[in-house]
Structures are given as structure tokens and as C-alpha cells.
C-alpha positions as CSV (number, residue, x, y, z in Angstrom):
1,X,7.9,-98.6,45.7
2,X,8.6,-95.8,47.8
3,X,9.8,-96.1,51.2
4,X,7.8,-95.9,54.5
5,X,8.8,-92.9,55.6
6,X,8.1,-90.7,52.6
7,X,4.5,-92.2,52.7
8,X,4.5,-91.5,56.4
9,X,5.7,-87.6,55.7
10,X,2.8,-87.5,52.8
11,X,-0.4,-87.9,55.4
12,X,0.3,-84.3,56.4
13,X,0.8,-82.7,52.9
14,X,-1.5,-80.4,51.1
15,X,-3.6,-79.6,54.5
16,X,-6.7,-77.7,54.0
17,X,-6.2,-74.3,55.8
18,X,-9.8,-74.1,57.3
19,X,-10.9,-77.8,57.6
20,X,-9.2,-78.4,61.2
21,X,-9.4,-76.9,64.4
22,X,-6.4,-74.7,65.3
23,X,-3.6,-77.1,66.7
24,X,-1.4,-76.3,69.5
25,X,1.1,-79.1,68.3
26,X,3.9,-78.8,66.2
27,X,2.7,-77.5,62.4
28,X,1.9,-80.4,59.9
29,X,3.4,-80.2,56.5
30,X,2.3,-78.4,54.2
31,X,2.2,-79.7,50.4
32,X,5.2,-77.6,49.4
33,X,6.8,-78.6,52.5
34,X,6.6,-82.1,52.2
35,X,8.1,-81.9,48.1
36,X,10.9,-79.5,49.5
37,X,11.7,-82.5,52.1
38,X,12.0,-84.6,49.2
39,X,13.5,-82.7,47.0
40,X,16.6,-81.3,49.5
41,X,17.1,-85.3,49.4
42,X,17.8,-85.6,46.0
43,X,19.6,-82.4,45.2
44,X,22.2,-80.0,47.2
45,X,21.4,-76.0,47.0
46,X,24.6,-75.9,49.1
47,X,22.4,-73.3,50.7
48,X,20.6,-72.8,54.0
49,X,17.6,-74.7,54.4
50,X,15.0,-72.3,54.3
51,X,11.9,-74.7,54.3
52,X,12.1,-74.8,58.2
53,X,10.5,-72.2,60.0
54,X,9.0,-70.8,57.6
55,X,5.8,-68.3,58.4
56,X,2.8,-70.3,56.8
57,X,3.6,-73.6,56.2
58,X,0.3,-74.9,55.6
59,X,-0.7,-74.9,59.6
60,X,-4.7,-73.5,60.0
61,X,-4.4,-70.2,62.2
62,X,-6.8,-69.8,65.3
63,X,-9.3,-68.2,63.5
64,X,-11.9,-65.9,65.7
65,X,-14.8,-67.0,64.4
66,X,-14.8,-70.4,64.2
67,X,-16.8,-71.9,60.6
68,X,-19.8,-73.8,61.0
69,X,-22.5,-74.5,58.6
70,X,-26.2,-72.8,58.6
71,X,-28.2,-73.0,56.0
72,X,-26.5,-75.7,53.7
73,X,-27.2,-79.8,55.1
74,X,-24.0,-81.2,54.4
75,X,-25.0,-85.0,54.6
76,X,-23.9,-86.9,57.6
77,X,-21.2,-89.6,57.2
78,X,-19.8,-91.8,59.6
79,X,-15.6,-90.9,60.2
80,X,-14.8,-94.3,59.7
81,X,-11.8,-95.7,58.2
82,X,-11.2,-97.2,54.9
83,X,-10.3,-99.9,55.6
84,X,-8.8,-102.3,52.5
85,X,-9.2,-99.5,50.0
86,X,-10.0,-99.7,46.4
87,X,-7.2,-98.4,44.0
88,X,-10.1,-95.3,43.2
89,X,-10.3,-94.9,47.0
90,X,-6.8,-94.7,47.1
91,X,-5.1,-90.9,49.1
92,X,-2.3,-89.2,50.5
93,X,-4.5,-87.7,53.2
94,X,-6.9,-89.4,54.7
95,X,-10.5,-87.5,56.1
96,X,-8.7,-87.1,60.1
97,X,-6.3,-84.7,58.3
98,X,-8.6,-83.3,56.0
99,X,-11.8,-82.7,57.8
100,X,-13.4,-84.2,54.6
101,X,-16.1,-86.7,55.0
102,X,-15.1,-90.3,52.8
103,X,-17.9,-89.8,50.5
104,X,-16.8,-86.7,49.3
105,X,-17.1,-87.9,46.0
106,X,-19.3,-91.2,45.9
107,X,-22.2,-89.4,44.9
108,X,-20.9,-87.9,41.9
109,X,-19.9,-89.2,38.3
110,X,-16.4,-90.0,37.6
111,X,-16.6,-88.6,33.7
112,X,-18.6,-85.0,34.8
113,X,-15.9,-84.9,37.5
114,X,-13.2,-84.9,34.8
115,X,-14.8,-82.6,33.0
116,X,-14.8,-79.8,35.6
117,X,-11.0,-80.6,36.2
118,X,-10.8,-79.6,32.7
119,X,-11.7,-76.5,33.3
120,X,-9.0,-75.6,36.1
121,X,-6.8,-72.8,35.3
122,X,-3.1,-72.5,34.3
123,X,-2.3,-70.6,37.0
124,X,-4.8,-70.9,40.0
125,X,-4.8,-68.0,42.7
126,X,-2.3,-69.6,45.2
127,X,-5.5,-70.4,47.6
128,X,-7.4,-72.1,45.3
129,X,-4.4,-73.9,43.9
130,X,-3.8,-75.4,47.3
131,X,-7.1,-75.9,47.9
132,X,-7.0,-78.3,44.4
133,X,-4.2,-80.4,45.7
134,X,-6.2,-81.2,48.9
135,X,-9.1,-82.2,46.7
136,X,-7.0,-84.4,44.3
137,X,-4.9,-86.0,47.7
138,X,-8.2,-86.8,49.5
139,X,-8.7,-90.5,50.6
140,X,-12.2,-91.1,50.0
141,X,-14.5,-93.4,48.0
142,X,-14.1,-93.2,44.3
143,X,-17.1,-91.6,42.6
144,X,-19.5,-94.2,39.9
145,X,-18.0,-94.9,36.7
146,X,-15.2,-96.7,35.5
147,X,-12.5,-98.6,37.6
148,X,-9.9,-96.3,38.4
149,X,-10.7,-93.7,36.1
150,X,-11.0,-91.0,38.8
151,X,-7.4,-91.9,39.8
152,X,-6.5,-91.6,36.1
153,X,-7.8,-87.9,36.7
154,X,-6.2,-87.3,39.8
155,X,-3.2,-88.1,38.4
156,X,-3.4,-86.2,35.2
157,X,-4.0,-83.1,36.8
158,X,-1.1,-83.3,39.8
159,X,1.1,-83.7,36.9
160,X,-0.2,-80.6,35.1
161,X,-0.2,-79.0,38.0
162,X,3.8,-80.2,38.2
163,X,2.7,-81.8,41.9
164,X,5.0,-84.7,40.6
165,X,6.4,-86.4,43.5
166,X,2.7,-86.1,45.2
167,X,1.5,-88.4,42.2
168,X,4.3,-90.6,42.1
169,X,3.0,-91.3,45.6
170,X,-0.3,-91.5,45.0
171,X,0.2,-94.1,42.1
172,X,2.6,-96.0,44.9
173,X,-0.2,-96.1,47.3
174,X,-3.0,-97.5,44.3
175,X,-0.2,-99.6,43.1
176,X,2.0,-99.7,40.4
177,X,2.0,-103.6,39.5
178,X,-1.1,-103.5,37.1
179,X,-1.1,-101.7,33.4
180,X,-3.8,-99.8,34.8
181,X,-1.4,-97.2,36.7
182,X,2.3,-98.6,35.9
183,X,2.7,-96.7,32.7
184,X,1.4,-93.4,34.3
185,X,4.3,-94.2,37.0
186,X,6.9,-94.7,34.5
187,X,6.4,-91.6,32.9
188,X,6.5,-89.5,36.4
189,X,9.7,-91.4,37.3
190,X,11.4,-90.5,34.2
191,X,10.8,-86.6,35.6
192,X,12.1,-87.3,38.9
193,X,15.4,-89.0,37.5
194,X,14.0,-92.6,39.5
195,X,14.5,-94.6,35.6
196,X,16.9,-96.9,37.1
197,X,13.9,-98.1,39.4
198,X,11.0,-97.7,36.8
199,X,13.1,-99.9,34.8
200,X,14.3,-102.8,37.4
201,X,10.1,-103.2,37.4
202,X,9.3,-102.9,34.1
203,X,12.2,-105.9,33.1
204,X,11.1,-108.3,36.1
205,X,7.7,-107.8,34.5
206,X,7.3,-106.9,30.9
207,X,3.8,-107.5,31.0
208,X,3.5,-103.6,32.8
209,X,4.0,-101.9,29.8
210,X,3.6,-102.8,26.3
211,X,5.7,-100.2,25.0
212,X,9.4,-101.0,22.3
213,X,10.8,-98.1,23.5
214,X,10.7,-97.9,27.2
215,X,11.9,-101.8,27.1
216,X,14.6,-100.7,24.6
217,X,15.6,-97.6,26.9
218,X,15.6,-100.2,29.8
219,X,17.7,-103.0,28.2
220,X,20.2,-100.3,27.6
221,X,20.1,-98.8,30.5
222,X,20.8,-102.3,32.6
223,X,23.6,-102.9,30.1
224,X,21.8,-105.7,27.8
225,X,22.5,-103.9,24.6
226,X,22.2,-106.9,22.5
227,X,18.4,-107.5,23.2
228,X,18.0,-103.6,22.9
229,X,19.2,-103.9,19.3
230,X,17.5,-106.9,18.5
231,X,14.2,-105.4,20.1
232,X,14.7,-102.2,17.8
233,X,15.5,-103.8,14.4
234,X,12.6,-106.1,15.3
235,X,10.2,-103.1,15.8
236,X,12.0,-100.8,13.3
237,X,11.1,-103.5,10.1
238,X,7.8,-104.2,11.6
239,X,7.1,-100.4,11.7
240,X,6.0,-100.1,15.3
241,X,8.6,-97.9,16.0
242,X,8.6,-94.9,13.6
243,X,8.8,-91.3,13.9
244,X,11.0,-89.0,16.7
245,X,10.8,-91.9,18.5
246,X,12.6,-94.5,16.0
247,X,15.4,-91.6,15.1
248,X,16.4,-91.2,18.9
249,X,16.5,-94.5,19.7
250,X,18.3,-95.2,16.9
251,X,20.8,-92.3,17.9
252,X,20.5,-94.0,21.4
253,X,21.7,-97.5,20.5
254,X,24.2,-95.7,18.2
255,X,26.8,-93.2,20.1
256,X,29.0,-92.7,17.0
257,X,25.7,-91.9,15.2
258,X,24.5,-89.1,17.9
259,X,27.6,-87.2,17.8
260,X,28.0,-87.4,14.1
261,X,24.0,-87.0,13.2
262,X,21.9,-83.6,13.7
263,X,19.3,-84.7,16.1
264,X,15.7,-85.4,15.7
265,X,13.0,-82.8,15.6
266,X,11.1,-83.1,18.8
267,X,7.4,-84.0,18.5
268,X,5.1,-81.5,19.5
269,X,4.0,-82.7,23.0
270,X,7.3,-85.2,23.8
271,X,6.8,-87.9,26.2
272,X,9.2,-88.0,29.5
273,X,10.4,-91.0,27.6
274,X,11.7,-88.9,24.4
275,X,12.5,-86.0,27.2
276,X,15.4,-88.0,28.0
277,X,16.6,-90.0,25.0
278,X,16.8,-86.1,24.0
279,X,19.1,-85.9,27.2
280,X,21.1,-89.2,26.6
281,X,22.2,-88.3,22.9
282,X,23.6,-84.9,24.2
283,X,20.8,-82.8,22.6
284,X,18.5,-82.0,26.0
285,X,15.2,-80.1,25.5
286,X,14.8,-77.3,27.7
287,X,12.1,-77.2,29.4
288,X,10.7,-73.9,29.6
289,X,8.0,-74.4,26.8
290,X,7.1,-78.0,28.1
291,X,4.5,-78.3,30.4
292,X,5.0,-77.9,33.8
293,X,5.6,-81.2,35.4
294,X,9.0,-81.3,33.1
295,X,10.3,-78.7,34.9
296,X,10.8,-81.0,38.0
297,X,13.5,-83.1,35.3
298,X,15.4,-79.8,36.0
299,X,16.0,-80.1,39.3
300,X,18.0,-83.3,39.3
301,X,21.4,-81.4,38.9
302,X,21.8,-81.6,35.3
303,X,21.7,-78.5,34.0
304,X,22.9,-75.1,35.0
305,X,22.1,-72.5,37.8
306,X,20.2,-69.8,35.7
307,X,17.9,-73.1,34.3
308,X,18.0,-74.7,37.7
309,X,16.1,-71.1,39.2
310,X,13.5,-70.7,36.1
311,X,12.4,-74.3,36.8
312,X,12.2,-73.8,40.6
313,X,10.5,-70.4,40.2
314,X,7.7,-71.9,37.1
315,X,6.6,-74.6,40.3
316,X,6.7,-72.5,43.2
317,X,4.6,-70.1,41.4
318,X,2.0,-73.3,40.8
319,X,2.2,-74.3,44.8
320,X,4.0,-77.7,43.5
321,X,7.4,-76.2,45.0
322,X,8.5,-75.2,48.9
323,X,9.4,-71.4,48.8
324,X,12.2,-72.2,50.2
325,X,13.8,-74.5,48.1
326,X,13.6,-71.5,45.6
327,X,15.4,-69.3,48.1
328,X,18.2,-72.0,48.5
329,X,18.7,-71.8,44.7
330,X,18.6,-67.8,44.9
331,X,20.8,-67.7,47.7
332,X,23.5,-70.6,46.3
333,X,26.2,-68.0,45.1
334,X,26.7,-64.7,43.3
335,X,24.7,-63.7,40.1
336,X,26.4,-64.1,37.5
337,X,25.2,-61.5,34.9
338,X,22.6,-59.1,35.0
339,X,19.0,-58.6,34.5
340,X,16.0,-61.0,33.9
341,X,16.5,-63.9,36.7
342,X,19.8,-62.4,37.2
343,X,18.0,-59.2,38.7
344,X,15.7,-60.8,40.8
345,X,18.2,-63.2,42.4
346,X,20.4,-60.2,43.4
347,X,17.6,-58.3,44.5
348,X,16.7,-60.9,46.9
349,X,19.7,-61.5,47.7
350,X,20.5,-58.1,49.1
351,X,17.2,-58.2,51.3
352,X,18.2,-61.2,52.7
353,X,21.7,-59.8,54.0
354,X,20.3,-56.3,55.3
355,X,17.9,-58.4,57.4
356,X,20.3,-60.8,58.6
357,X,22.5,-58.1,59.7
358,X,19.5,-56.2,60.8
359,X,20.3,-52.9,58.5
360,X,16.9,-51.1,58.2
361,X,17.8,-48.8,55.7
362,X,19.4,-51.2,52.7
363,X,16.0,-53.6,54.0
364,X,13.7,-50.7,52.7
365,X,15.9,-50.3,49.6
366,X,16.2,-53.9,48.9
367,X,12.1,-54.3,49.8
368,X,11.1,-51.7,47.6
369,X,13.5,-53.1,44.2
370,X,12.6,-57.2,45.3
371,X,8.6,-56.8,45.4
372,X,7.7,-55.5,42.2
373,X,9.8,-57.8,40.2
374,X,8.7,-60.8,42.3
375,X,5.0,-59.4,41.8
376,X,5.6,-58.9,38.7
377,X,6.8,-63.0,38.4
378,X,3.5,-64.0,39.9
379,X,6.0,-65.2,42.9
380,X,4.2,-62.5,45.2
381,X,2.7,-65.0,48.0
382,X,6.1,-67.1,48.2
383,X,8.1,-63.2,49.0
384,X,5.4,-63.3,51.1
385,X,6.1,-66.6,53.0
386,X,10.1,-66.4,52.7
387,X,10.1,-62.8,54.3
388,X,7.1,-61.3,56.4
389,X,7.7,-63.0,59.4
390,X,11.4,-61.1,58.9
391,X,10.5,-57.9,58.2
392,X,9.8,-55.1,60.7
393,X,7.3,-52.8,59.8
394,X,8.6,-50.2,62.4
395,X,11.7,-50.4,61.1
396,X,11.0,-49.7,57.6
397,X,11.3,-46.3,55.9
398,X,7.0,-45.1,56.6
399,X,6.4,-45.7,53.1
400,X,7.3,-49.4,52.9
401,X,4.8,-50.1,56.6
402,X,1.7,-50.3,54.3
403,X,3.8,-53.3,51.7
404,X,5.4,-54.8,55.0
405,X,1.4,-55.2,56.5
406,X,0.2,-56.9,53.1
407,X,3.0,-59.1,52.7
408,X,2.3,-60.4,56.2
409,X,-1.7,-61.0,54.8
410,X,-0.7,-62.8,52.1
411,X,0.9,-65.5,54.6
412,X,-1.4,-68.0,57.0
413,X,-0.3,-66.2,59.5
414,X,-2.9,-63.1,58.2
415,X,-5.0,-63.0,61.4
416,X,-2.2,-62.9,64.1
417,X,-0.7,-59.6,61.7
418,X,-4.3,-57.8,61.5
419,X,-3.9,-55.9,64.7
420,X,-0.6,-54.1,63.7
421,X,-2.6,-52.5,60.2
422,X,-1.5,-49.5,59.9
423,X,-3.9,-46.1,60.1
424,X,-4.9,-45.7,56.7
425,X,-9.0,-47.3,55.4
426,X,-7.4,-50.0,53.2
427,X,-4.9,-51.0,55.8
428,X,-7.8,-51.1,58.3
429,X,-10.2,-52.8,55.7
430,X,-8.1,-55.5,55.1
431,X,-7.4,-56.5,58.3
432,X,-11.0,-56.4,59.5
433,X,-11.3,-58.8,56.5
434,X,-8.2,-61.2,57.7
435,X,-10.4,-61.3,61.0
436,X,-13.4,-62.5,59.3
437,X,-15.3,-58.6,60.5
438,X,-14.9,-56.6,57.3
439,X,-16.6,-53.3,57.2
440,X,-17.9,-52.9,54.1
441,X,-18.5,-49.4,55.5
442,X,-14.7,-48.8,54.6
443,X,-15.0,-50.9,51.2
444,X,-13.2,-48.7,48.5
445,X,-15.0,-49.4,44.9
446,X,-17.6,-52.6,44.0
447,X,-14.8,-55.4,44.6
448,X,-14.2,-54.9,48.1
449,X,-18.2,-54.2,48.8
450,X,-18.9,-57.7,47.1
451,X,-16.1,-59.2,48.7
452,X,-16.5,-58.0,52.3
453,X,-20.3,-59.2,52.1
454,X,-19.7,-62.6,51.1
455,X,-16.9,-62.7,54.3
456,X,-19.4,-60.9,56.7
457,X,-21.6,-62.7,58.8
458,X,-25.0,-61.0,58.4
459,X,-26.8,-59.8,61.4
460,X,-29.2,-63.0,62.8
461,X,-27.1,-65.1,60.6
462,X,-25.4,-68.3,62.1
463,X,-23.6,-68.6,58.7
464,X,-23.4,-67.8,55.3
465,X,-25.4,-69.9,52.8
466,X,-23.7,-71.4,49.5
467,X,-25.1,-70.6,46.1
468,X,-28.1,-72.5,45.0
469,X,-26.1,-74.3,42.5
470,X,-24.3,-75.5,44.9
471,X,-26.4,-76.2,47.7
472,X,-28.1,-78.6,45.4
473,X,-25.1,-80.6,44.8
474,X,-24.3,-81.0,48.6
475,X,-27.8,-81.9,49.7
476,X,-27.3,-84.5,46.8
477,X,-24.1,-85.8,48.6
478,X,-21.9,-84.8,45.8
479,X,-20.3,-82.3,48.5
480,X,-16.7,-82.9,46.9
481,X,-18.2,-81.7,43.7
482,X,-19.3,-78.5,45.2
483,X,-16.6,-77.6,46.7
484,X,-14.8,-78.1,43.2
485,X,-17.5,-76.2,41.3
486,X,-16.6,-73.4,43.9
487,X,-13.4,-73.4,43.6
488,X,-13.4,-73.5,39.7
489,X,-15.8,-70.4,40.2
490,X,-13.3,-68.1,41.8
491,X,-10.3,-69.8,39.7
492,X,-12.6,-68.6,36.8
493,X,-13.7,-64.9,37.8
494,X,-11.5,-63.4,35.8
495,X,-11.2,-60.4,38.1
496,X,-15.6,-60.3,38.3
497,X,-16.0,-59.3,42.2
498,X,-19.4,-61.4,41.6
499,X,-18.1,-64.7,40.5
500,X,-15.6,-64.2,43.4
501,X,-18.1,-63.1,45.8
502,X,-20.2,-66.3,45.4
503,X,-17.5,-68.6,45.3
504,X,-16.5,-67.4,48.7
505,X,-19.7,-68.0,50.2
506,X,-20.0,-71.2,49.5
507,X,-16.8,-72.2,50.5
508,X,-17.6,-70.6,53.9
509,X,-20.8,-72.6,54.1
510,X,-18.9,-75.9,53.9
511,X,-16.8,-74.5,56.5
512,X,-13.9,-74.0,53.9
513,X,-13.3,-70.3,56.0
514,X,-9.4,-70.3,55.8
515,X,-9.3,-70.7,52.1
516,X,-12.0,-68.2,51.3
517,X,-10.2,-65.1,53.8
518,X,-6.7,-66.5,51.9
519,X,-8.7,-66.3,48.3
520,X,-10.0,-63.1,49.4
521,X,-6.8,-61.4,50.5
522,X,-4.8,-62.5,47.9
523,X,-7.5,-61.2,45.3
524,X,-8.1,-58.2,47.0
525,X,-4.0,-57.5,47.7
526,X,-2.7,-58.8,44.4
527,X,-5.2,-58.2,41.9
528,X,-4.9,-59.7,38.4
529,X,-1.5,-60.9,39.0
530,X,-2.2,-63.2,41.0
């Protein structure tokens, strides 16, 4: 139900930094690219578009040593194509973009796979959180179990992830014409401000959805307030509709009512559908305690500025938003009061000016007030991306050369930036680690020594070997499900150098090498903020 295009732009979103050979071609989109594309279509910033050129946009840096596997037998699989796939088959990205075989999840269980998605994280290290979208994007054969119930999954967990528009697509590309996936797509829609066309399907076939109130909420919305009334004094008397629900509709059908009338109490976890009957009676909910795919309702230009930012900044810190779509919301006029979102947006404002009119001095005073509250708002890596490639570390006061180095780490562009570490053992440890050579000679404390060793390549050594656990699993050809159970594993640590250390290495032994140096760096830089 989407158009070609937007499917066309998808193929190249989420890329796995790691699974491809270095391109010399122009740089594929990234996932937070590709939603930024969309989302500049839908809503204005009136600022500048700060999505294009951005350093680290999902493209796989030349690495020097390129990853191969050693010790783990990754089973081999023919690269063919899909052909007519299956709804469960069904992906954004299919195994030429992602470097992942198509059975990378045939040979596992489509219930224990849910299960470990249950146990993601809130807030995934920005690596690892990438690293999930690929995974969940993946064309490849839908593991045994139930019709479609992996693609129930998927979905579930790009919308708590807030990856909205990535699901929407994902349900487009299953198909939305069955009961099976429809009502999942209604609800996304909703979020996305797209009712008018959730609703044209849902009334040319009822049969979609059996749900009174999204019919109701359609009949209105075409205009056919007659059958909407009829259809809710119907379901009112037979008491299918009850509750929250019943009262807001009721409001809904009844505009004298909703202006006169206190509005409902919300339910505890609202649907999108009572999300906006909320928003129709003139009583929205915000959405800062909602989960996160709500957020995205926010960005349709209904609500204010200070709003508009929060939401923006909630998804870019979960990877579901382009860094630069925040910075066009930053950047779209003055502050208007002061502190909380008010102080980062002027602090980020100022560093942008002193760079664009290349003033050194108010850059190192606007660096060193903008990082620790955008640190501080778990929206480190996105500073990173928006300004590294911008800043001058020779330009800099000396104090700021060591921050100005580590921003440029946290961006894919870590490797090219390594050479210009400055003097110092940390400086020089880290980028000996961005190379894939750390010294664990130069390893300050346990983390780093576990750290480094899992990224080393041992003398003799073609490659590093994955945990047992997980070696297991891959010469079972459930190599999708390892890579997961790795990626959990680090998610998980919890700031253990162990856990970490052993996640990495098996993400290096499926050749996974970008995303364990970005994991790495971003632990190592970052700490437990990230």
C-alpha cells in the first residue's frame, strides 16, 4: 500500500556495518537515513537538511583486517533468491545487502526465537541496537512453527523499538489484505497519521478487522455518521463496546458532549486507536510515558516545538530516528525558555554557528557545555554523527583534542580518525582498538584487558572463535539465532567486561567485525550511559 519508491529506498536501510565489503560507490542508507527520507516527507523542520552528508550513515568503513571465519563452520547456503516468498520469508533487506545467508533462521524455532526477543533491552548500546534492526529487516526463510508468527515478532519488536515506518513496510511487503497482519497495520498507521488510508481498506473490506470501534472511527472519519451511530448504539446495548473505549467514542460521535464532558480516564496501556479518539475530542495524551513507537504520532505537526524535540530526541536515542532530523528540529528557531530541552537546543545551537563561521574559540566553549548534557541524554553517538566530521581537533582549545578524537570513534568513520589520536595511552589505546590491533599492553583496568583480547587476533590465529554456546547453535544452522544470543549477551552485560568480551568474539567469528569494534568503542568511550 506503499509506493514503489519507498520500498525501493527500504532495500538499503538498516545495513549491517561489517557484513559487506567496503564499497567504493555512493553510501547506502542507513536505517535512520531511510525514516529521516520519509519523515522530511511528511513534516517541514523549516530547517536545513541535515540527513545528507552526514559522517556515518550506515556505510561499512575499509576495515584493515578484513573478517573471516576460523574456527566456527558457518553452514554453507546457496545465495539464491527467494523467489515467491512466504509472508514469514517476507524482508526489507534481502541477503545481497546483508551478507546474511537465507536460512538464517530456518533452523531455529519460531516460539524460543520470541522468547530471546523478549529479552532485548530498553535501550540497546547504539551498535547493538542497529545490529537488531538488521536482524528483524532480514529477508530470509521463516524459522518452524506457526504461519507468520515470526513476522508477528518482527513486527512487535520494530514497534517497541519505535522503528515504525520500517514495520509499516514490512507488513506492506507480507501483505496487509489478510486478518493475519491488517490489524497490526492499522495500528502502525494510526501512529504515522496514514488513518485516512487504513480506513479506505478497512471499509472496502470489513472482513480485515473485526473490531466496533476502528469501523465506528472510520465511518466517521469518511463522513457516514449515521452507520457510525447506528454501529455504536448497536455495540453499546449489546456490551461489546464498554470501558475507555465506549466513553470516547461516545464523546467522538458527540462534539457537544466532548466539550461539555471531562474526558475519559485513559486505560493503562491505550491502543493507537484510543491515542487518537484522545486527540479528536481535544484531550490528546502526551506521549512521553507511552511507549516508544507513540512518539512517532508526535511528529506529524500536531503538537508544539518543545514536544515535537522530546519525541524526536526519545527515537534517535533508540536508532529508530536520522540524527539529523533531530538537528532540523534543534536548529528550527530560537529557544524559547530556558533549561531542560531548552538548554540543550541552545547549546547546540551555538556550536553549530561557531563552526559555520569557523570561530575556534566559541566551538571549544560551545563543545565543552553541548557534550555533557547530550551525554548525559544518552544522545552521545548522534553528537557524534551530527558533528565530528565538523570539528577540528587542531583547532580546539588542547583540552577539548582528546573529546574531539572520541567523538570521531564513536562514528563509522572510527578507523579513517585512529591515526590522528592524540599522545596520551588511552588516546593511543583506543585507536589501536578502532584498527582492529589493540595493545592490551596499554589496557588501563580489567575492561579494556578483556575487551582488547576479544578484538585482538591472537598470534597463529586466523580468527577468533565464538563461545561454545554459540558455536553450537551455528554448526546447528540456527546461525541467526547466534548471532541474536550474542547480541542479547552484550545488550545484557550490564557493564561485566566478561559478558561483553564474549559477545564480541563471537560476533567477530561470524564476521560481524564492524559491529563488535563499534560495540566496543562505544562501551569502552561511553561507559554505562550508553
Amino acid at each position: 500500500m506503499r509506493s514503489e519508491a519507498r520500498c525501493a529506498a527500504a532495500i538499503a536501510l538498516a545495513l549491517i556495518p561489517g557484513a559487506l565489503p567496503a564499497q567504493d560507490a555512493e553510501r547506502p542508507l542507513s536505517a535512520i537515513d531511510w525514516l529521516d527520507q520519509v519523515d522530511r516527507d511528511q513534516t517541514d523542520t523549516s530547517g536545513p537538511d541535515w540527513s545528507r552528508g552526514l559522517p556515518g550513515s550506515g556505510f561499512r568503513p575499509d576495515l584493515s583486517e578484513p573478517p573471516v571465519a576460523g574456527q566456527v563452520s558457518i553452514p554453507e547456503v546457496e545465495m539464491t533468491p527467494l523467489g515467491e516468498a512466504t509472508s514469514g520469508a517476507v524482508g526489507l533487506l534481502p541477503p545481497s545487502v546483508t551478507g546474511l545467508p537465507a536460512s538464517l533462521w530456518s533452523g531455529s524455532e519460531a516460539a524460543r526465537l520470541t522468547r530471546l526477543w523478549q529479552r532485548a533491552g530498553q535501550q540497546p548500546p547504539p551498535a547493538i541496537a542497529a545490529l537488531y534492526h538488521t536482524l528483524l529487516l532480514a529477508e530470509a526463510e521463516p524459522p518452524t512453527g506457526a504461519e507468520g508468527a515470526y513476522l508477528r515478532t518482527r513486527v512487535d519488536m520494530l514497534r517497541r523499538f519505535g522503528a515504525v515506518e520500517p514495520a509499516l513496510e514490512l507488513l506492506d511487503r507480507a501483505g496487509t489484505d489478510t486478518p493475519e497482519t491488517f490489524p497490526a497495520w492499522f495500528d502502525l498507521a494510526l501512529l504515522v497519521g496514514a488513518e485516512t488510508e487504513a480506513c479506505t481498506a478497512l471499509q472496502s473490506t470489513p472482513g480485515l478487522m473485526s473490531d466496533d470501534a476502528a469501523r465506528i472511527y472510520c465511518a466517521v472519519l469518511s463522513g457516514d455518521w449515521p452507520t457510525a451511530a447506528l454501529m455504536y448504539d448497536t455495540g453499546a446495548a449489546l456490551g461489546i463496546l464498554k470501558g475507555t473505549e465506549a466513553a470516547l467514542l461516545e464523546q467522538f460521535l458527540d462534539p457537544e458532549m466532548a466539550e461539555e464532558a471531562d474526558p475519559p480516564i485513559p486505560s493503562a496501556t491505550p491502543s493507537p486507536l484510543e491515542f487518537r479518539l484522545f486527540e479528536a475530542i481535544g484531550s490528546p495524551l502526551s506521549t512521553r510515558s507511552l511507549p516508544l513507537a507513540f512518539a512517532m504520532a508526535d511528529l506529524r505537526g500536531t503538537v508544539g516545538w518543545k514536544a515535537e524535540i522530546e519525541a524526536a530526541e526519545r527515537l534517535t536515542r533508540a536508532g529508530a530516528l536520522a540524527p539529523g532530523r533531530l538537528m532540523g528540529l534543534y536548529t528550527r528557531q530560537d529557544a524559547s525558555a530556558s533549561g531542560g530541552v531548552w538548554e540543550r537546543v541552545s547549546a547546540v545551537q551555538a556550536l553549530d554557528e561557531a563552526l559555520s563561521r569557523s570561530d575556534a574559540e566559541a566551538a571549544g566553549a560551545a563543545l565543552d557545555k553541548a557534550w555533557p548534557l547530550m551525554r548525559g541524554e544518552g544522545l552521545a553517538v548522534p553528537f557524534a554523527q551530527l558533528f565530528a566530521e565538523r570539528l577540528d581537533a587542531d583547532a580546539v582549545p588542547p583540552r577539548l583534542r582528546g573529546l574531539v578524537f572520541r567523538l570521531a570513534l564513536l562514528t563509522p568513520d572510527y578507523e579513517a580518525a585512529a591515526p590522528g589520536a592524540p599522545g596520551t595511552t588511552g588516546a593511543q589505546f583506543l585507536a589501536g582498538l578502532a584498527q582492529g590491533r589493540p595493545d592490551t599492553a596499554l589496557a588501563s583496568g580489567p575492561a579494556q584487558s578483556m575487551i582488547a583480547t576479544a578484538l585482538a587476533r591472537p598470534p597463529g590465529s586466523a580468527a577468533p572463535e565464538a563461545l561454545p554456546e554459540h558455536a553450537a547453535l551455528i554448526e546447528a544452522g540456527r546461525l541467526g539465532e547466534a548471532i541474536l544470543s550474542a547480541a542479547l549477551q552484550f545488550d545484557r552485560a550490564d557493564g561485566d567486561p566478561g559478558e561483553m568480551a564474549g559477545a564480541l568474539r563471537t560476533l567477530r567469528a561470524v564476521g560481524l567485525e564492524d559491529v563488535a569494534r563499534r560495540a566496543a568503542l562505544q562501551a569502552l568511550i561511553l561507559g554505562a550511559e550508553i
